[in-house]
N, C-alpha and C positions, 0 to 999 in steps of 0.2 A: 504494500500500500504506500501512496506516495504524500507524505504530510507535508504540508504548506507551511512555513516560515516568515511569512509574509508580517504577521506581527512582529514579532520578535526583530528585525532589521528595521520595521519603524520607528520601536522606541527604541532602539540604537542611534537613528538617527534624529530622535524625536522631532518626527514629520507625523501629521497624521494623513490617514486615508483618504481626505480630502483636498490635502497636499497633494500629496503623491498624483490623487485623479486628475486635478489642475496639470499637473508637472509631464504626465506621460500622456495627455489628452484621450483619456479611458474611461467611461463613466463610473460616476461612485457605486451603481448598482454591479457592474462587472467587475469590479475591485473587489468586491464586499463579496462577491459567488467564488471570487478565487482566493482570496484570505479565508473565506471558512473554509477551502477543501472542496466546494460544492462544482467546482468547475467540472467536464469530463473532457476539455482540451485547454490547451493557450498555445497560442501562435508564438513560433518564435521569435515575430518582432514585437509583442509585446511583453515578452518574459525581457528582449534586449532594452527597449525601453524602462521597464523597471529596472533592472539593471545599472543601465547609466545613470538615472536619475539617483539611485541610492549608491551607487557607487559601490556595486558587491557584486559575487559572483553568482552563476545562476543555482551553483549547489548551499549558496547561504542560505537559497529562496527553499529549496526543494531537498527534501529527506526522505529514502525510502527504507520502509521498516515492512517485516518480514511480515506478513498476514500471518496470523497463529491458526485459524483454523485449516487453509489450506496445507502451513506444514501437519497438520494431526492426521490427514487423508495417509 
């Protein structure tokens, strides 16, 4: 599973979410679906736009951790 980071590099940069939307011209509703997780894609000019803007790498944004039920199969 792939966990979003996307907080956590905010208040790093203490920008908030509606910074950031301003900043990568991305609406705060499509910010808000990829900060919780809920996304089921992102383009990768908008993962490079966030990126630049916060000035991190794309694995700051993105963590993946192992589904525990599929390992139990």
């Amino acid at each position: 599973m792939i966990i979003i980071r996307l907080d956590v590099m905010l208040a790093k940069r203490k920008m908030t979410l509606t910074e950031l939307s301003e900043q990568v011209g991305i609406t705060l509703a499509n910010l808000s679906i990829f900060k919780t997780g809920r996304a089921k894609a992102v383009k990768l000019e908008t993962l490079n736009k966030i990126c630049q803007v916060l000035q991190c790498q794309p694995g700051d944004l993105l963590e993946w951790e192992a589904d525990e039920e599929r390992i139990a199969e």
